[in-house]
C-alpha positions in Angstrom: 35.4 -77.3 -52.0 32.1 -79.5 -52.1 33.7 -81.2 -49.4 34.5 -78.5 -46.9 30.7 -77.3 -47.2 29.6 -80.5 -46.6 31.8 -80.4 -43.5 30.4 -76.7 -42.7 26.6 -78.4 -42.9 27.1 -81.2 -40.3 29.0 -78.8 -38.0 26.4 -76.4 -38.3 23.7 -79.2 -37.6 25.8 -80.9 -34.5 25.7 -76.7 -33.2 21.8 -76.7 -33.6 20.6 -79.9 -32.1 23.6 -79.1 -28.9 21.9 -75.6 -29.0 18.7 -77.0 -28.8 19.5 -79.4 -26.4 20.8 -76.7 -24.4 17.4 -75.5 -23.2 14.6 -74.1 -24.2 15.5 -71.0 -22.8 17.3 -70.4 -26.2 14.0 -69.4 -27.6 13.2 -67.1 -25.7 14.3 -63.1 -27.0 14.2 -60.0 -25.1 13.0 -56.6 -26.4 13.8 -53.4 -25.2 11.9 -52.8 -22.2 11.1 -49.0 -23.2 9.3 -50.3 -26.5 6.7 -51.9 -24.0 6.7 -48.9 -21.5 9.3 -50.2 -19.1 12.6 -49.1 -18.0 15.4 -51.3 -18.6 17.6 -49.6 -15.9 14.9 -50.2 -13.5 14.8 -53.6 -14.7 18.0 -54.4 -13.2 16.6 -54.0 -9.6 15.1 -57.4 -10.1 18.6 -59.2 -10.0 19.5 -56.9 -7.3 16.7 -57.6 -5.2 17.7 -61.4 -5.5 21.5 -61.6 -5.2 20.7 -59.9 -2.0 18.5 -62.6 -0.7 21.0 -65.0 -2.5 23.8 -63.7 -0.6 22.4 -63.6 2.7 21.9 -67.4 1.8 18.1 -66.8 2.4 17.6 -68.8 -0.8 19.9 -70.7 -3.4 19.2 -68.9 -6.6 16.3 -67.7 -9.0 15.6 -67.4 -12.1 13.0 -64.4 -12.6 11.2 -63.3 -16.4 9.0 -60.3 -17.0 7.1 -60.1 -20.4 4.8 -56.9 -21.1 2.5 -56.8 -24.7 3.9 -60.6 -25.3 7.4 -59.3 -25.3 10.1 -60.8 -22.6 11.8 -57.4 -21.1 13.6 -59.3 -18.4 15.0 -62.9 -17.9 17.6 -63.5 -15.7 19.4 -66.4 -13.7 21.4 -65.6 -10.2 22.8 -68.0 -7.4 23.4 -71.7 -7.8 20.9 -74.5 -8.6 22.5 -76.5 -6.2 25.0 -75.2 -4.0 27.4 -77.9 -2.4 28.0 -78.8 -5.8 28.6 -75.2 -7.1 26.5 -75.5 -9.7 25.1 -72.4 -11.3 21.4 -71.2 -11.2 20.4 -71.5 -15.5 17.8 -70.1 -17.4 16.6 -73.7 -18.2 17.0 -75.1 -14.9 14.0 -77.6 -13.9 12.0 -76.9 -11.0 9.5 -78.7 -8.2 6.3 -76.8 -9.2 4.3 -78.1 -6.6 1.2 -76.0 -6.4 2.0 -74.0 -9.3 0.6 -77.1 -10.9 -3.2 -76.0 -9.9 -3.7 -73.9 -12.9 -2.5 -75.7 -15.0 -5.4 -78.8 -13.9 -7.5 -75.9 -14.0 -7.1 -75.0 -17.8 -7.3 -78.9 -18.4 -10.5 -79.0 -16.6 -12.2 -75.5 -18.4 -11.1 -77.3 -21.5 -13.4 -80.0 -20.8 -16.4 -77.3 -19.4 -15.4 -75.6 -23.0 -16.6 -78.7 -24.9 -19.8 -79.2 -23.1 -18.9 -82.4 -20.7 -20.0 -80.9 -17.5 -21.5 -77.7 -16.2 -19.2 -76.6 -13.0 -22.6 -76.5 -10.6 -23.0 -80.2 -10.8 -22.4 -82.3 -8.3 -18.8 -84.0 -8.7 -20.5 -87.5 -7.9 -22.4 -87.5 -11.1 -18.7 -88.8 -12.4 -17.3 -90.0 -9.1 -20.0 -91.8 -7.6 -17.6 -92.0 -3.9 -18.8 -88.8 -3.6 -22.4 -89.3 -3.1 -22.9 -89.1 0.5 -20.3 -86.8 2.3 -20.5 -86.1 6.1 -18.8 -83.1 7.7 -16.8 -83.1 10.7 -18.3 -81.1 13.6 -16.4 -82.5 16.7 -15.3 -85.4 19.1 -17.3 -86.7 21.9 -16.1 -89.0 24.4 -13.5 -90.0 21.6 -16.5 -90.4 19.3 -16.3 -88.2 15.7 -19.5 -86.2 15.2 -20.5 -85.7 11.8 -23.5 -84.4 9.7 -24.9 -84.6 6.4 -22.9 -82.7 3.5 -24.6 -80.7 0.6 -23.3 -82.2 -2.7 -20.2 -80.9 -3.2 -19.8 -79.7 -7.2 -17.1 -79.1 -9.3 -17.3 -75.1 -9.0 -16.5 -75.7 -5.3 -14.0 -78.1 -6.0 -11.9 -75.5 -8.9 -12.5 -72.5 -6.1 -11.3 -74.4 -2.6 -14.8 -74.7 -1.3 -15.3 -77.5 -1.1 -14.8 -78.4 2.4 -11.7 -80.6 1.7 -8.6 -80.2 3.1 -4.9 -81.1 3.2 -3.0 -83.8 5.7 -0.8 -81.1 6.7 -3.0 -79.0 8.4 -3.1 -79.8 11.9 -7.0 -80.1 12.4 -8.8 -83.5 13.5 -9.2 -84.2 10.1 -5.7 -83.3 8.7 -5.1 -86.0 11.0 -7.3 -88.4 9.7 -5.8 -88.0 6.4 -2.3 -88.8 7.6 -3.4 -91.8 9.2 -5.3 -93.0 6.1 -2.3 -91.8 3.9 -4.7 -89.2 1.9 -1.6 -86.5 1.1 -1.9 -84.6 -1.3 1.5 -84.3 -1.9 3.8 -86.6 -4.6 7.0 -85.6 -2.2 8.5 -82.9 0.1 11.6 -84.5 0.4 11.6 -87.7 -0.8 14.3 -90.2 -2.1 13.9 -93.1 -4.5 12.2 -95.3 -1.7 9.7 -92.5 -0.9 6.2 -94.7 -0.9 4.5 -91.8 -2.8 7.0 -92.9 -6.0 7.8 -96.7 -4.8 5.7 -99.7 -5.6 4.6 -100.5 -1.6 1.9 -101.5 -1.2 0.9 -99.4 1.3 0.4 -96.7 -0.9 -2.8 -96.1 -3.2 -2.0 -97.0 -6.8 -4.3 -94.7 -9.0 -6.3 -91.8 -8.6 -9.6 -93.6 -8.7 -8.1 -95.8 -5.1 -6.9 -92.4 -3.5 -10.0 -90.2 -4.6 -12.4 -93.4 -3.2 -10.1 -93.0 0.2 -10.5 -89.6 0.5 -13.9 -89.8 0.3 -14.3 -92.0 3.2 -12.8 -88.8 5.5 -15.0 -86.0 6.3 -15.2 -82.7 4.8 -14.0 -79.7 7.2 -16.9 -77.7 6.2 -19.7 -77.8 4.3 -19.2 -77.2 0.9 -20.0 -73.2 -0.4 -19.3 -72.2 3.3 -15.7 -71.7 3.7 -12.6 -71.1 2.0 -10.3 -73.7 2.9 -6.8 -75.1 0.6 -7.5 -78.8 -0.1 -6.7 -81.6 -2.3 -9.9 -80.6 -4.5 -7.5 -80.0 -7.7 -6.1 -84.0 -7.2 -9.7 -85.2 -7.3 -9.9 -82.6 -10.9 -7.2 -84.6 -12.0 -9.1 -87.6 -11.4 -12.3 -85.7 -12.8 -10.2 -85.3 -16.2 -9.4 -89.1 -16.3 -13.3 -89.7 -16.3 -14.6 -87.4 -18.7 -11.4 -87.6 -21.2 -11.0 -91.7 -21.3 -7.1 -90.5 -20.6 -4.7 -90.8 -17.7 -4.3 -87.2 -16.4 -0.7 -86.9 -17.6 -1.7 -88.1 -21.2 -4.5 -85.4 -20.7 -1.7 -82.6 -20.0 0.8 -83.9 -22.7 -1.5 -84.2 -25.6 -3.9 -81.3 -24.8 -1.7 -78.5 -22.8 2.0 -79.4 -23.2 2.2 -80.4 -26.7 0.6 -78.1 -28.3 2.1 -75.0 -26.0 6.0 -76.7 -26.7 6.0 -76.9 -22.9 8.9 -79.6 -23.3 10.4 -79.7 -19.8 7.1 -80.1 -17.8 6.1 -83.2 -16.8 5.2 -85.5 -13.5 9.3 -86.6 -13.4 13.2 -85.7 -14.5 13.8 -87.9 -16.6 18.0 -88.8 -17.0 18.8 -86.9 -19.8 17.7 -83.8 -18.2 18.9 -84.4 -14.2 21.7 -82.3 -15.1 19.3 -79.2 -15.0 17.3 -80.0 -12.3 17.7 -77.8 -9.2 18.1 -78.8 -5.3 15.5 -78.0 -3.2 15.9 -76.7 0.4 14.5 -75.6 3.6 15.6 -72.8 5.5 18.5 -73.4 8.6 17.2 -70.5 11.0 15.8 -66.9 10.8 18.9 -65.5 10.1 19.4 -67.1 7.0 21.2 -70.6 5.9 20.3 -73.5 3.8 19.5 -77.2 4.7 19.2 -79.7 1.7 16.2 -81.1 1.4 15.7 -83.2 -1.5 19.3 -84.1 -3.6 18.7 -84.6 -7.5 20.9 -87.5 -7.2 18.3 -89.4 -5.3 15.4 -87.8 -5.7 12.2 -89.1 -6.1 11.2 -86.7 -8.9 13.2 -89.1 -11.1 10.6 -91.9 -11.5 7.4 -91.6 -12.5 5.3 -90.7 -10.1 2.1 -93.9 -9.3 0.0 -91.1 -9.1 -0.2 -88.1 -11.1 -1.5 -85.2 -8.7 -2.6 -81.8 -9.8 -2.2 -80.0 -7.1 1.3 -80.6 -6.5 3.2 -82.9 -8.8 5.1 -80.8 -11.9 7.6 -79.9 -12.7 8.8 -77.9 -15.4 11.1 -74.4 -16.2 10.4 -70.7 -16.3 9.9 -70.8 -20.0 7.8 -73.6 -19.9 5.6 -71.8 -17.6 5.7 -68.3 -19.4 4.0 -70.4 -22.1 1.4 -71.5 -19.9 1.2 -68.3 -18.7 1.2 -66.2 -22.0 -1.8 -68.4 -23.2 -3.9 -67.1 -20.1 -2.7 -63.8 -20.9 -3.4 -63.4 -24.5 -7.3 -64.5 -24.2 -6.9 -68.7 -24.4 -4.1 -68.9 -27.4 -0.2 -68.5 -27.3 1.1 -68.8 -30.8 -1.6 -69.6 -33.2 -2.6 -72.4 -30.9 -6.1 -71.9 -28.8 -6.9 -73.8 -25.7 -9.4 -72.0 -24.4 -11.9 -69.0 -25.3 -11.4 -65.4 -24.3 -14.9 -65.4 -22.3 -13.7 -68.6 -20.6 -10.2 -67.3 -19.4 -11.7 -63.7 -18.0 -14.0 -66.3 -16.0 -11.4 -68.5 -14.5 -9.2 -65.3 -13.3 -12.3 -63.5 -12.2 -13.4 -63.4 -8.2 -15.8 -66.3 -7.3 -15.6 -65.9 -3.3 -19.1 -65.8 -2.5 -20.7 -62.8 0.3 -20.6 -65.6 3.1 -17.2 -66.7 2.4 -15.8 -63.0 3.5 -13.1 -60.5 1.8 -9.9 -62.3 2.6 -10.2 -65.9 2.3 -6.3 -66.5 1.9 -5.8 -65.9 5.2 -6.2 -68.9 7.0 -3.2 -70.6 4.3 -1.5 -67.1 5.3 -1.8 -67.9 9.2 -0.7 -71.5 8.4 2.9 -70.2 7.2 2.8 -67.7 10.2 1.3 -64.5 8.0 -1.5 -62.0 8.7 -4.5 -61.2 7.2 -5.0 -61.8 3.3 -6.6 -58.0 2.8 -7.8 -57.5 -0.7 -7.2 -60.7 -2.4 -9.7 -63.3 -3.5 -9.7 -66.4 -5.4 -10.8 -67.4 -8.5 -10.8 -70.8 -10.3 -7.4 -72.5 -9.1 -5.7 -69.2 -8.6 -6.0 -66.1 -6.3 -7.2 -62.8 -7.7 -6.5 -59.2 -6.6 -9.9 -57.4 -5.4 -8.2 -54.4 -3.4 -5.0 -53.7 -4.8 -4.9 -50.6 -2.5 -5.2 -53.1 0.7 -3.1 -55.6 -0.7 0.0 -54.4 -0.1 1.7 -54.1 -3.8 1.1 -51.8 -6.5 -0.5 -54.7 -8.3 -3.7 -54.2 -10.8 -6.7 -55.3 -9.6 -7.5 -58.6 -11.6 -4.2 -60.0 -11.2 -4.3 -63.3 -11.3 -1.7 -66.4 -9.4 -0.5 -68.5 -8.3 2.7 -70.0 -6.4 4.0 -73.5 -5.2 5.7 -74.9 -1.9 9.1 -74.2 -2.7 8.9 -70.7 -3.6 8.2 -71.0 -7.5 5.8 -67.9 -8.6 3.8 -66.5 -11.5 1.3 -64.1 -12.5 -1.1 -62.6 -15.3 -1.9 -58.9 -14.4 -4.3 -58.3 -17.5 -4.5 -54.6 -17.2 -1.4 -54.1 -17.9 -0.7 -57.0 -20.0 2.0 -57.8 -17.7 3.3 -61.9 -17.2 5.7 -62.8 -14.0 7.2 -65.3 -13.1 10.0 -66.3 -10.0 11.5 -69.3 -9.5 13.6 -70.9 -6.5 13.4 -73.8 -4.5 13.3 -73.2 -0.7 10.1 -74.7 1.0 8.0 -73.4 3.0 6.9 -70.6 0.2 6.4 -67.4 2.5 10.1 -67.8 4.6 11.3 -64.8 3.0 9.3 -62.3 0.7 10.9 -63.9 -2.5 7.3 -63.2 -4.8 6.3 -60.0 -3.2 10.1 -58.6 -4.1 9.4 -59.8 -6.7 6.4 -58.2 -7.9 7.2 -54.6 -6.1 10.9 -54.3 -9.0 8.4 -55.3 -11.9 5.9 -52.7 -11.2 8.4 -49.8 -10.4 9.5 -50.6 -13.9 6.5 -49.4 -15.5 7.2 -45.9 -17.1 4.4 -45.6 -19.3 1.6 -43.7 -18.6 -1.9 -44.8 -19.3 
């Protein structure tokens, strides 16, 4: 008899740890959406909002959560994670985060404003000296560039995107330049092993502290406090962190953000034991719909570690990894008994800070970029946009809300009013092709039945 229990113990054990290993997903337990004011039948239009994109192969799959008053209401997987291989789409599947990885520098970087290192209106050179003497571009004569004088750019402009950096892929003079000096701000779009942003060539830079000193060497698009424009300004934060902290910015994330939130799938890199879970990314094959592989797990470059670690583009990481992340800004700095940042600090970082000059809808020239209109009632605050006008904005959204999304269509958002968390999940770059987010958004917030 002592035997056979014995037995029972290890085969309970060898269940937990293959449970475990499953996903953390496993965790993660749904309450009835009408004990948080929602309407679990309503719910449902989520999924059937998605299959329908999913079956006009728009986009793979998705995985989509809701969680209202720190209760999940809704988490569901549809479609594949990688569709030649017929692979299904998984609650604990491992997705490119790309630009979703902003916010997450920026709570690394508020950490460090938190314990006194810096205030956010000094000038970034004060810790990287390369930006001491900035010129901005102001135009080409007789194949000669014109530049002038730049304020001081400080770290307030660098957290907001006004800082007058850019990106390479914006096709301006100095986009330009910073393709031809190889300033991306990108780890990889669709990359394989040899992709130089992952290899050892030489030709690449080989730590922050090179590419930030490069970059600095390009001039700004505008001067800094005058313009709203999406930049690489989070990468040089990550290199800001490494400064301040004495730590590479992934040891920064791990020890201060990831362990302590149980965020155990996000990192800069798949590593093997986990390529099993990690999606395919795509891009779309026409207007009508259709998929083109872009980046293979097999050979993708996401399964080394990355020579630089960029935060503005570089995680990866699952949906409820990221709810985590996202229930720690929601719940005042602390998910879990464990604090990372004041209450104060987090109403700061997801308030407005577009100044009178900047204008009222300073999205819109990343909007016009992926072939959108105006961005009517939405701001930006530190690393992430914030609704100003929900009435303008086009979604029955609370004003406040606060996100952020990445290149290939990964989503979330902290709507504090109604102490609301979303997050969507794909992978089909360009973000924007199809209305994956704002679908999205509209099933959550018919789901609210609650009155206030």
């Amino acid at each position: 008899m002592f035997k056979f229990k014995s037995w029972q113990c290890l085969l309970a054990l060898v269940v937990g740890f293959l449970f475990m290993g499953s996903g953390v997903h496993a965790e993660v337990k749904l309450t009835k959406a009408e004990r948080v004011g929602m309407s679990t039948e309503r719910l449902q239009r989520i999924g059937q909002a998605m299959r329908r994109m999913i079956d006009a192969e728009k986009i793979p799959g998705t995985v989509t959560l809701v969680a209202r008053r720190g209760k999940v209401v809704h988490f569901e997987a549809n479609g594949s994670r990688d569709v030649a291989r017929q692979l299904p789409m998984q609650k604990d599947t491992i997705f490119r985060l790309y630009s979703q990885s902003k916010p997450v520098t920026g709570v690394a970087v508020m950490m460090l404003f938190e314990e006194g290192h810096f205030l956010l209106n000094e000038p970034v050179a004060k810790y990287l000296p390369e930006f001491a003497d900035m010129q901005v571009y102001v135009g080409t004569e007789d194949g000669v560039v014109k530049t002038e004088p730049a304020a001081p750019i400080t770290i307030h402009h660098l957290l907001t995107h006004t800082s007058g950096l850019t990106y390479d892929f914006f096709p301006t003079p100095v986009g330009e330049m910073y393709r031809q000096r190889r300033v991306v701000g990108s780890v990889s779009v669709a990359g394989t092993l040899e992709d130089g942003l992952r290899s050892s060539d030489s030709a690449t830079k080989d730590s922050l502290q090179l590419w930030s000193e490069r970059l600095a060497e390009v001039p700004l698009v505008a001067q800094p406090g005058a313009a709203w424009n999406y930049s690489v300004g989070m990468d040089v934060l990550g290199r800001l962190v490494e400064v301040v902290s004495g730590l590479s910015f992934g040891e920064f994330l791990q020890q201060r953000i990831f362990d302590p939130l149980e965020m155990v799938d996000t990192g800069f890199y798949v590593p093997e034991s986990k390529l099993s879970r990690f999606a395919a990314n795509y891009s779309p094959a026409g207007a009508n719909g259709g998929l083109v592989l872009l980046d293979d797990p097999s050979n993708s470059s996401y399964r080394v570690q990355p020579i630089l670690e960029m935060g503005g583009s570089g995680l990866v990481g699952t949906v409820s990894d990221y709810l985590k992340f996202a229930s720690m800004l929601a719940n005042g700095g602390e998910y879990k008994g464990v604090r990372l940042l004041g209450r104060k600090t987090v109403e700061f970082m997801m308030s407005d800070h577009m100044t009178p000059n900047i204008g009222s809808d300073p999205l819109t020239s990343l909007r016009g970029l992926l072939g959108g209109g105006r961005a009517w009632g939405v701001g930006f605050g530190l690393t992430g946009s914030v609704v100003t006008n929900a009435a303008i904005s086009g979604l029955p959204v609370s004003n406040g809300t606060f996100s952020w999304g990445g290149a290939a269509t990964t989503h979330f958002w902290v709507d504090s009013k109604e102490d609301l968390v979303g997050i969507v999940h794909t992978q089909l770059l360009p973000d924007g092709t199809y209305p994956v987010v704002e679908m999205m958004q509209l099933m959550t917030y018919q789901a609210l039945i609650d009155t206030d």
